[in-house]
KOLKE-559365 format. One record per residue: residue number from 1; residue in one letter; y, x, z of N, C-alpha, C, O in turn. Coordinates in pm, 1 decimal, padded with zeros to 6 digits. Each point is the difference from the previous one (the first is absolute). Example, Ala and Ser with C-alpha at 12.3 -4.5 7.8 and 13.67 -1.06 7.14 Angstrom:
REM KOLKE-559365
<r 1; "A"; <-00569.0; 01319.0; 00780.0>; <00119.0; -00089.0; 00000.0>; <00120.0; 00090.0; 00000.0>; <-00001.9; 00103.6; 00066.5>>
<r 2; "S"; <00106.9; -00138.6; -00138.5>; <00119.0; 00082.0; 00006.0>; <00109.0; -00077.0; 00073.0>; <00110.8; 00050.9; 00016.9>>
//
This chain:
REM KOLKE-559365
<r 1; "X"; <-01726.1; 04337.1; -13541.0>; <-00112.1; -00008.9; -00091.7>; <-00055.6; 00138.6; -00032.3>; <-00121.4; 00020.3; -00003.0>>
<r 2; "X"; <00203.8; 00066.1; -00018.9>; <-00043.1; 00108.6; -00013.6>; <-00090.5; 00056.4; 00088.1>; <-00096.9; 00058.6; -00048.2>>
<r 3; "X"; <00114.5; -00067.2; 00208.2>; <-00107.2; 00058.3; 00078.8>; <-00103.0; -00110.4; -00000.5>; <-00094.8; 00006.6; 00078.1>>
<r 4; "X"; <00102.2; -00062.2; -00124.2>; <-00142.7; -00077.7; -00000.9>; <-00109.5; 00056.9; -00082.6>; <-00112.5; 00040.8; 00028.9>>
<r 5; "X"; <00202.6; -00053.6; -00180.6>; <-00053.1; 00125.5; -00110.4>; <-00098.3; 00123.2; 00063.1>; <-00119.4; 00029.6; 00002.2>>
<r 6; "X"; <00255.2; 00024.8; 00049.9>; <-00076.7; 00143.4; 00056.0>; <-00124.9; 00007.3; 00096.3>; <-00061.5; 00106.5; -00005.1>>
<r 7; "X"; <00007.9; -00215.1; 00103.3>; <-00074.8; -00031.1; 00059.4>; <-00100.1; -00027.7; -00067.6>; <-00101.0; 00068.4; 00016.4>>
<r 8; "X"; <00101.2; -00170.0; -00105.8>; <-00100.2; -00067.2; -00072.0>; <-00036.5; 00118.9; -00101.9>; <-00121.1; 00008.1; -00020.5>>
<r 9; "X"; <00197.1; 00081.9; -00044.8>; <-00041.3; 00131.7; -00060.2>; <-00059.9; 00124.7; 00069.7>; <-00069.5; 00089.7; -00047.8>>
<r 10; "X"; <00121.6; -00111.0; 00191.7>; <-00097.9; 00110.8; 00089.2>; <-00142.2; -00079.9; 00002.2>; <-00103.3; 00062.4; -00024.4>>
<r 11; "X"; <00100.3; -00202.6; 00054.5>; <-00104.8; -00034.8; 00039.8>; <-00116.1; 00044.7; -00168.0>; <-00099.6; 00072.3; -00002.2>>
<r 12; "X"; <00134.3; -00112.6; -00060.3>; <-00072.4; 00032.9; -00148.0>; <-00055.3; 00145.5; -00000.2>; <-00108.1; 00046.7; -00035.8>>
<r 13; "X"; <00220.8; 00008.1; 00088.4>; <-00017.9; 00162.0; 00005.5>; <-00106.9; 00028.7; 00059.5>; <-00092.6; 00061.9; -00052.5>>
<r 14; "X"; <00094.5; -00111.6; 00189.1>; <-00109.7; 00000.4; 00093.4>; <-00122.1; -00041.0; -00058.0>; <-00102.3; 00067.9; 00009.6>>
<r 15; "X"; <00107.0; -00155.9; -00058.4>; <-00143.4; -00054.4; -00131.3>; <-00036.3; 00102.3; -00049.5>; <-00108.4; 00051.9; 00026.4>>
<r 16; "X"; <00205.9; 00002.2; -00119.4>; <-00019.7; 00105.0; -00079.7>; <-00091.9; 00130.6; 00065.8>; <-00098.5; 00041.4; -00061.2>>
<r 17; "X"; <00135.0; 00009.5; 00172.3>; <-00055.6; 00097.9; 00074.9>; <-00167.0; -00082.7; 00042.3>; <-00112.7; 00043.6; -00023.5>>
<r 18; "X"; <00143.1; -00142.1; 00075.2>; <-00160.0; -00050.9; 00042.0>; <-00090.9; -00004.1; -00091.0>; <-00115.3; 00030.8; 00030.1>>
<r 19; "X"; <00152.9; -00074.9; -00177.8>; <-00105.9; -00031.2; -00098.7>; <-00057.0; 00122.3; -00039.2>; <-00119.6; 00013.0; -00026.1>>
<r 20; "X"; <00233.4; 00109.5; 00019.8>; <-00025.5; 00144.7; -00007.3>; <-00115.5; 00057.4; 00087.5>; <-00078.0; 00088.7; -00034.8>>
<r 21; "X"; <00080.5; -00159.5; 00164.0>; <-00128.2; 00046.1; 00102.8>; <-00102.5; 00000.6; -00009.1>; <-00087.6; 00064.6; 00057.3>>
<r 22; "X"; <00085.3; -00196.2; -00191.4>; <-00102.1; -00037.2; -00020.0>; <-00071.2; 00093.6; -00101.1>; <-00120.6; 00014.8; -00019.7>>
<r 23; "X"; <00184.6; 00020.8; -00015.4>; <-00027.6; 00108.7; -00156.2>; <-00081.4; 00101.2; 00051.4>; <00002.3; 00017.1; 00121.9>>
<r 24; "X"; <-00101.1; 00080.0; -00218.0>; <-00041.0; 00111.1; 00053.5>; <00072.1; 00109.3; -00039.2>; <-00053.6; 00085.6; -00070.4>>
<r 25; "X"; <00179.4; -00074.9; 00109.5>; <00078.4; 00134.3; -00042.2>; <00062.1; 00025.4; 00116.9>; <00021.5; -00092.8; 00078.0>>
<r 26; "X"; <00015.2; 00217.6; -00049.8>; <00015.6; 00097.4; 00083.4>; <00175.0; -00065.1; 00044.3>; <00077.8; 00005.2; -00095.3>>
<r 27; "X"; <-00027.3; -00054.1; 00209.2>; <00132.9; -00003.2; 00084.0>; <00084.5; 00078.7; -00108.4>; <00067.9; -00075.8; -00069.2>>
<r 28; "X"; <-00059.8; 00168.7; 00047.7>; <00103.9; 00079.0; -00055.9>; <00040.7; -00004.3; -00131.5>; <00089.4; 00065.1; -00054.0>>
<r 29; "X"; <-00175.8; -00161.8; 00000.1>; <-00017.6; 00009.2; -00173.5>; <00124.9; -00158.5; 00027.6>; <00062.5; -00035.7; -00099.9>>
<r 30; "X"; <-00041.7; -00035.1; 00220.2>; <00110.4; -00088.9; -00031.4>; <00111.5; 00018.6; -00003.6>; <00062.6; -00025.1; -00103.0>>
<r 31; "X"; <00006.3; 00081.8; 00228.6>; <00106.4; 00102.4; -00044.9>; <00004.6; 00063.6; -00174.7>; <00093.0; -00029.9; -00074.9>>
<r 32; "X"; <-00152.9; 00076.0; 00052.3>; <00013.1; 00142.2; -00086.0>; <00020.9; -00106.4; -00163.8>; <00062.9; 00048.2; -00094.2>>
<r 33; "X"; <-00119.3; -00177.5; 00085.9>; <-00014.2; -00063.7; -00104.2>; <00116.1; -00101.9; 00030.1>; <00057.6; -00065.6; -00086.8>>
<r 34; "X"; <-00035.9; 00062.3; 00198.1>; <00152.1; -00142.2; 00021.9>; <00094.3; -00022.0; -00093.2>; <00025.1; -00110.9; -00047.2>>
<r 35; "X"; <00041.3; 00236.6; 00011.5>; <00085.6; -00033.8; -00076.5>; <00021.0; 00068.3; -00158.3>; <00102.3; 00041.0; -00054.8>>
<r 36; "X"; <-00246.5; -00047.7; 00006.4>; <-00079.7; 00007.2; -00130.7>; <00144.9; -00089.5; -00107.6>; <00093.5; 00034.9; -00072.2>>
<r 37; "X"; <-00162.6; -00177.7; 00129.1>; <00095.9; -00097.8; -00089.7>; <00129.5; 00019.5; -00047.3>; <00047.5; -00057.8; -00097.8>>
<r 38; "X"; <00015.6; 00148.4; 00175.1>; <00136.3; 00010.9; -00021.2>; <00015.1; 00116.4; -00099.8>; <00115.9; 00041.6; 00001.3>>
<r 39; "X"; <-00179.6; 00010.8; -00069.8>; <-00002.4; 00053.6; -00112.4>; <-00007.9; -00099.7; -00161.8>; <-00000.8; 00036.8; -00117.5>>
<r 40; "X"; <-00002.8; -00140.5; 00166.4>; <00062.3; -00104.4; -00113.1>; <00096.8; -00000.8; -00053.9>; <00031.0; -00036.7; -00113.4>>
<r 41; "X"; <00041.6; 00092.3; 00221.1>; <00138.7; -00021.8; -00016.5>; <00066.4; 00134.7; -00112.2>; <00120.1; 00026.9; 00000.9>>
<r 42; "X"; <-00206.9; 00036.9; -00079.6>; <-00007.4; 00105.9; -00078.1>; <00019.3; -00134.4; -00113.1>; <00051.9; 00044.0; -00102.6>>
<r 43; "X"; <-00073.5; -00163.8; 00095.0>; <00007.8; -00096.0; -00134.7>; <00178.2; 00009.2; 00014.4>; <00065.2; -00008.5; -00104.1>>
<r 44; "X"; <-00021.8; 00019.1; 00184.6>; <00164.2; -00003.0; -00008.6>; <00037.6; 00092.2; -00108.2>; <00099.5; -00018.0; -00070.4>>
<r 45; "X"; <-00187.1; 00125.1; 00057.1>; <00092.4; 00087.1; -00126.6>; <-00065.0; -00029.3; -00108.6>; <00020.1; 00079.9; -00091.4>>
<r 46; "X"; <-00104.0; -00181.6; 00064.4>; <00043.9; -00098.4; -00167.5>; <00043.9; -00136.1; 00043.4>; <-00072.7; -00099.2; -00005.6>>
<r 47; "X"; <00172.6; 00100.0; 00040.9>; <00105.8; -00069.2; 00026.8>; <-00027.6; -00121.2; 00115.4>; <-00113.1; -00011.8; 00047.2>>
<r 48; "X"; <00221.9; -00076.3; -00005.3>; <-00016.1; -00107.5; 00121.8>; <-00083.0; -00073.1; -00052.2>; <-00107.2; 00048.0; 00036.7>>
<r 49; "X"; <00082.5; -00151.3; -00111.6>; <-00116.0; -00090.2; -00084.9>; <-00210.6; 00046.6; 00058.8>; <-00081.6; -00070.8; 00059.0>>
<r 50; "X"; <00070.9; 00202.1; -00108.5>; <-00087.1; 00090.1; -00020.6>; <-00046.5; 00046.1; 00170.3>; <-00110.5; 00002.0; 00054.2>>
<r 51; "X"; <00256.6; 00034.1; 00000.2>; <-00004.6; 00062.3; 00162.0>; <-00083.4; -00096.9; 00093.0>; <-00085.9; 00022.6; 00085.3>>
<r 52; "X"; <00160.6; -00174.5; -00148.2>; <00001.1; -00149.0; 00115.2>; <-00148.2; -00023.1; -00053.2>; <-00073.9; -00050.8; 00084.3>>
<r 53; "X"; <00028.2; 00072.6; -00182.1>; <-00141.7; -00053.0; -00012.7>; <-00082.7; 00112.9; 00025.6>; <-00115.6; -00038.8; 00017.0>>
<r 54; "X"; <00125.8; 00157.0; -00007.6>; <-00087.6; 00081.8; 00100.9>; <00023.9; -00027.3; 00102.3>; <-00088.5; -00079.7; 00031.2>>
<r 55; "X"; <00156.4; 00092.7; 00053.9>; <00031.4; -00051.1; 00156.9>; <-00063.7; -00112.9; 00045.4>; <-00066.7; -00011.4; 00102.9>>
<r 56; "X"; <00098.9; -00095.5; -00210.5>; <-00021.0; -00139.0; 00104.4>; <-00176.0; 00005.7; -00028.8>; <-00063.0; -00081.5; 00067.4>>
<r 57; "X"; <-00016.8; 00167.8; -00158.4>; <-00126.4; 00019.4; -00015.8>; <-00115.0; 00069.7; 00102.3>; <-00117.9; -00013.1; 00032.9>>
<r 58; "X"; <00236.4; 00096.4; -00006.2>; <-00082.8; 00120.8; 00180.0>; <00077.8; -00048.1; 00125.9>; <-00011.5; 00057.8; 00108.1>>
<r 59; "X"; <00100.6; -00178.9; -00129.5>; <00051.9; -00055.4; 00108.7>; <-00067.8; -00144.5; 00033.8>; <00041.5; -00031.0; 00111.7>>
<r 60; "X"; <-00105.9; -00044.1; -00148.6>; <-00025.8; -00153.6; -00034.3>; <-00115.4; 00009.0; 00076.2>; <-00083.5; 00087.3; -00023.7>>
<r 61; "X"; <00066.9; -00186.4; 00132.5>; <-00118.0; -00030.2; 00078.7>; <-00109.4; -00085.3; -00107.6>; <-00118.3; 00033.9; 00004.1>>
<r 62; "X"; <00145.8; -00106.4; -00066.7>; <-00091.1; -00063.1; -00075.0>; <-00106.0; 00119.2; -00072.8>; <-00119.9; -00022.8; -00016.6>>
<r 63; "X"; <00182.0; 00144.0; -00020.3>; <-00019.9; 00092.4; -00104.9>; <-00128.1; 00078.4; 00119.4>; <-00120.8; 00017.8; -00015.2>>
<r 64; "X"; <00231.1; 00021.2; 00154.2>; <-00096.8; 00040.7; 00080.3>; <-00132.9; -00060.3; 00051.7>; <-00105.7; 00059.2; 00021.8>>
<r 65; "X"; <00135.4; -00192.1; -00006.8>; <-00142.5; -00116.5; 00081.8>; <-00077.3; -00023.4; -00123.6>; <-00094.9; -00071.6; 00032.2>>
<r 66; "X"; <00089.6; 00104.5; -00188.6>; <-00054.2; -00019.8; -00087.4>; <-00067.7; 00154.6; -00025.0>; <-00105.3; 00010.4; -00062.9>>
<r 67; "X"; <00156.4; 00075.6; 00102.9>; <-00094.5; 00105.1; -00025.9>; <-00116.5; 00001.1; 00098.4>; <-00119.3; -00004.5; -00029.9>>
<r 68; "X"; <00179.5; 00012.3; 00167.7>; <-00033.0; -00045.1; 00132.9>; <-00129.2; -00058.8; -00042.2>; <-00100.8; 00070.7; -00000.5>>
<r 69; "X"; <00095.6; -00223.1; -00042.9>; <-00087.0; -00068.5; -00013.8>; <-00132.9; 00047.4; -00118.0>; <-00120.4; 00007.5; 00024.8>>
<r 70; "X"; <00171.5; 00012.0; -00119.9>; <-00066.0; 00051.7; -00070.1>; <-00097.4; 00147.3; 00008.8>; <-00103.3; 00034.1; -00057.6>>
<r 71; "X"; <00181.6; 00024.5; 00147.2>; <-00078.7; 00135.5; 00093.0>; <-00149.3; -00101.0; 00078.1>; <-00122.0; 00016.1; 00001.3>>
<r 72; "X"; <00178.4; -00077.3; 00032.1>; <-00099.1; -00081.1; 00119.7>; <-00079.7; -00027.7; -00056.1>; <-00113.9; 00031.3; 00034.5>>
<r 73; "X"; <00145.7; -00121.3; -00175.3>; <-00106.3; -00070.4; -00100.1>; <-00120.7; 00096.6; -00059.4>; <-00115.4; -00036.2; -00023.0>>
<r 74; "X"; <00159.7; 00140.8; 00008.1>; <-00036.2; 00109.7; -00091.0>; <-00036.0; 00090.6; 00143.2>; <-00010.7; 00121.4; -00016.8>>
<r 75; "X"; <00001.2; -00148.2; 00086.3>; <-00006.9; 00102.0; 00136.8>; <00031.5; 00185.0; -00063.9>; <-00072.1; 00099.0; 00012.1>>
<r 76; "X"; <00206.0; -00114.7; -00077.6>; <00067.1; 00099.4; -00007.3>; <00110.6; 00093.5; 00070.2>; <00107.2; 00043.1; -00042.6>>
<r 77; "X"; <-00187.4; -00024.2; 00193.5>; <00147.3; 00060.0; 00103.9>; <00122.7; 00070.6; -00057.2>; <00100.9; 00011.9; 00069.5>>
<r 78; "X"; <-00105.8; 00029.6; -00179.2>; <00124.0; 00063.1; -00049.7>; <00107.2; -00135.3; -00077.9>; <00119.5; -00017.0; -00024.2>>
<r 79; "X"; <-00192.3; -00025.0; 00014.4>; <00075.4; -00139.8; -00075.2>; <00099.6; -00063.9; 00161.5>; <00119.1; -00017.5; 00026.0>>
<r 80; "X"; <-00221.5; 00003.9; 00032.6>; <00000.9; -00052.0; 00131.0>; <00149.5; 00069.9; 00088.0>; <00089.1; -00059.8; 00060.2>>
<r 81; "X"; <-00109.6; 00210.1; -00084.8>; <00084.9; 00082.3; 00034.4>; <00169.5; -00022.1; -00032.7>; <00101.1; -00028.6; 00064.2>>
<r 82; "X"; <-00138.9; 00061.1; -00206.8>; <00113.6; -00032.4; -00110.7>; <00122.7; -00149.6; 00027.7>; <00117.5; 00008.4; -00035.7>>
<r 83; "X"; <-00193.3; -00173.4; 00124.1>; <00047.7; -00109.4; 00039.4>; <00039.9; 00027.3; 00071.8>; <00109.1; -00052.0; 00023.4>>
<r 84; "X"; <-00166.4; 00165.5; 00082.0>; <00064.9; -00067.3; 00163.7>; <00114.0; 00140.2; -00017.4>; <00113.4; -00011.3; 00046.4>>
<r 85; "X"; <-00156.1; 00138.2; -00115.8>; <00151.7; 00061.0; -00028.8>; <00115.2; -00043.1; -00038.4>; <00105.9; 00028.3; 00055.9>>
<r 86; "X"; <-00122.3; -00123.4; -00186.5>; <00095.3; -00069.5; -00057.8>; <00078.7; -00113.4; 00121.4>; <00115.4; -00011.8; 00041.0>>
<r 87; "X"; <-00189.1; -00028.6; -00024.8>; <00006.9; -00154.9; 00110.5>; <00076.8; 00106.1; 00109.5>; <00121.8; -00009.6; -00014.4>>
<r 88; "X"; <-00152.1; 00089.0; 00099.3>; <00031.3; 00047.8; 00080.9>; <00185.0; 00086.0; -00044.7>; <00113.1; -00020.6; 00044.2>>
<r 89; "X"; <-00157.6; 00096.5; -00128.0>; <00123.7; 00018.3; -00064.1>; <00117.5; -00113.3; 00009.8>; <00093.0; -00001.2; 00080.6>>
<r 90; "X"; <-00117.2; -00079.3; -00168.2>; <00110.6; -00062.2; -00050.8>; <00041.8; -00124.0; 00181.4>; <00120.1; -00012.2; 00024.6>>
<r 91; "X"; <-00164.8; -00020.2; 00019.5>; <-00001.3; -00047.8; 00158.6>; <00152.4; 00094.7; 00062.4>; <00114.6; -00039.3; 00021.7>>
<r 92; "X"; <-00188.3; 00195.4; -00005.7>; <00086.7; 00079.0; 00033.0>; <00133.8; 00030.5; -00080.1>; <00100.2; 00033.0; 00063.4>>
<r 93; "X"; <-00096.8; -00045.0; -00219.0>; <00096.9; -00006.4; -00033.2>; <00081.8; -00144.1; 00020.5>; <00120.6; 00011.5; 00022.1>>
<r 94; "X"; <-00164.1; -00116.8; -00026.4>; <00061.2; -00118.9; 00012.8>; <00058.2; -00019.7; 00184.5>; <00082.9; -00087.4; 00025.3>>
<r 95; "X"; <-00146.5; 00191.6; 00103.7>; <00063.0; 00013.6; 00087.1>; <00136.9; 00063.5; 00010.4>; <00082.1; -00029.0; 00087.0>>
<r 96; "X"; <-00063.8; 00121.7; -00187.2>; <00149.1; 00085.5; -00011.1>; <00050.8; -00116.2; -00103.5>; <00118.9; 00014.2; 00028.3>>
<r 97; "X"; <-00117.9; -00092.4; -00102.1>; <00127.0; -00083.4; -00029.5>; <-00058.2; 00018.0; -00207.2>; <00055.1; -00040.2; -00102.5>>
<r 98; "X"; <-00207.2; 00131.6; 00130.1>; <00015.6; 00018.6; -00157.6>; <-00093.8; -00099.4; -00072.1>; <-00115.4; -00003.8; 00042.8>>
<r 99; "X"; <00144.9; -00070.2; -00136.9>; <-00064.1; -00123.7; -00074.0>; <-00053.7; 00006.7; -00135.4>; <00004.3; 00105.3; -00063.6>>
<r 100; "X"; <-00038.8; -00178.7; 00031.3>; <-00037.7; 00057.8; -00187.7>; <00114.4; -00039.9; -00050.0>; <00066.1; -00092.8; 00046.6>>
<r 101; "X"; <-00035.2; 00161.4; -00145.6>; <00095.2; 00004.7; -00108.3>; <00000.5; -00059.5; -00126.3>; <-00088.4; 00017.8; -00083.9>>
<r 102; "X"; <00194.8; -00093.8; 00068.2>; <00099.6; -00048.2; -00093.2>; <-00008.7; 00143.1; -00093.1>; <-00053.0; 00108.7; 00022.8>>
<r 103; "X"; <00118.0; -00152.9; -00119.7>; <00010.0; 00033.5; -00168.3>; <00143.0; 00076.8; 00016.3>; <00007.9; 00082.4; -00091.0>>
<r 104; "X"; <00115.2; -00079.4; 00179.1>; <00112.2; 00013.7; 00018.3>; <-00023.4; 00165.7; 00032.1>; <00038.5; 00090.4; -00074.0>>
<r 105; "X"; <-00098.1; -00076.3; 00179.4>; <00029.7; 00136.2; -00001.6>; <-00152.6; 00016.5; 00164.0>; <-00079.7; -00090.1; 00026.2>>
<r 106; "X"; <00087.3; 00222.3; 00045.7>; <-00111.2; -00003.2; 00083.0>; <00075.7; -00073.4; 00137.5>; <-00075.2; -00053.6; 00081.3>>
<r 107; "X"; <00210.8; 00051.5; -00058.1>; <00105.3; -00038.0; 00114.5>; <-00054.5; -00181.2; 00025.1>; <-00008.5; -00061.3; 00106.5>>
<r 108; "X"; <-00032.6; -00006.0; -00303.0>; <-00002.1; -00111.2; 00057.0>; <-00165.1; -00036.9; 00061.9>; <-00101.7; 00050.0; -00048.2>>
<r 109; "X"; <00103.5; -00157.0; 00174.9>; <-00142.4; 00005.9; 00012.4>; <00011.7; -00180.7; 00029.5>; <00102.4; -00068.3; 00000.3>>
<r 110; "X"; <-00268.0; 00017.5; 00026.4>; <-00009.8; -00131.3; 00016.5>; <00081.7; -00009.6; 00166.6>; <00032.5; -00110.2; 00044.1>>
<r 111; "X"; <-00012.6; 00210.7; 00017.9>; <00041.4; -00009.9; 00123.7>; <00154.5; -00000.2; 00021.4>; <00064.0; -00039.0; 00097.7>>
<r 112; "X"; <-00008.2; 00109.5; -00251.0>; <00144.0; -00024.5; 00064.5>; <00030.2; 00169.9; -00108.1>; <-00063.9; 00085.8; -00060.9>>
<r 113; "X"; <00169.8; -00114.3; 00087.7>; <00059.7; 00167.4; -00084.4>; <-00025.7; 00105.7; 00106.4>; <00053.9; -00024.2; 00108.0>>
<r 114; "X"; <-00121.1; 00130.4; -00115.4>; <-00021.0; 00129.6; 00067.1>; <00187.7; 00034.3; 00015.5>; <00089.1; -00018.9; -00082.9>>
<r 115; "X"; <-00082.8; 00073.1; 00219.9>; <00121.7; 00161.0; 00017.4>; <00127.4; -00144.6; 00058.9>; <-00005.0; -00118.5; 00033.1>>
<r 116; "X"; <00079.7; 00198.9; -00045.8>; <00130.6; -00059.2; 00073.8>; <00130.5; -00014.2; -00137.0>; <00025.3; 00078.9; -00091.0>>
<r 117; "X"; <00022.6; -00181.7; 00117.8>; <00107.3; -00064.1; -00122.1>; <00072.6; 00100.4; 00039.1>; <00010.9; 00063.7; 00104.8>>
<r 118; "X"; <00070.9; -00058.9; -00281.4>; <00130.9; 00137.0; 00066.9>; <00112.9; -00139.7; -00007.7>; <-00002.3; -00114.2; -00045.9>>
<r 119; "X"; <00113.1; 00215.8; 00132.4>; <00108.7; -00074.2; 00023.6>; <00085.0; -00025.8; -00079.5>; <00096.2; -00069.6; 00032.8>>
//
């Protein structure tokens, strides 16, 4: 099940890059903004509660296809920008095994506990 995951998260990924084509911003501005979102994870130091609801906020496709959309509505390319970063982001994180987070700590995700059990 898992490589299915990872397939079906490259394939998203791949979305992610195409809808970007569509954008009028420069190849290099996707790279350079990819992994923006993961500065959420700065909510971890007011505590796990605080961390998991920044995260699952710059991680959540709904969050992304709603800005997304609303860029479109508003023919606002930066809005536009902002979805398919997010969307694209979180795809790629959900290919390495990383999920939104539980209240427990950042290890737990909807995908399974991050890292390796100790013995």
């Amino acid at each position: 099940m898992k490589k299915i995951i990872q397939i079906e998260e490259l394939s998203l990924f791949l979305f992610g890059i195409y809808l970007f084509a569509l954008l009028p911003f420069a190849w290099w501005w996707f790279p350079l903004l990819l992994l923006i979102p993961d500065f959420s994870m700065l909510g971890y130091l007011l505590g796990n509660r605080a961390g998991a609801a920044a995260y699952n906020v710059f991680h959540h496709r709904a969050v992304a296809l709603s800005l997304y959309m609303i860029g479109i509505y508003i023919g606002n390319s930066y809005l536009q920008l902002a979805g398919v970063i997010i969307f694209s982001h979180a795809s790629m994180d959900r290919i390495f095994g990383y999920g939104l987070k539980y209240e427990q700590g950042f290890k737990f995700t909807h995908l399974g506990k991050i890292g390796k059990e100790e013995q």
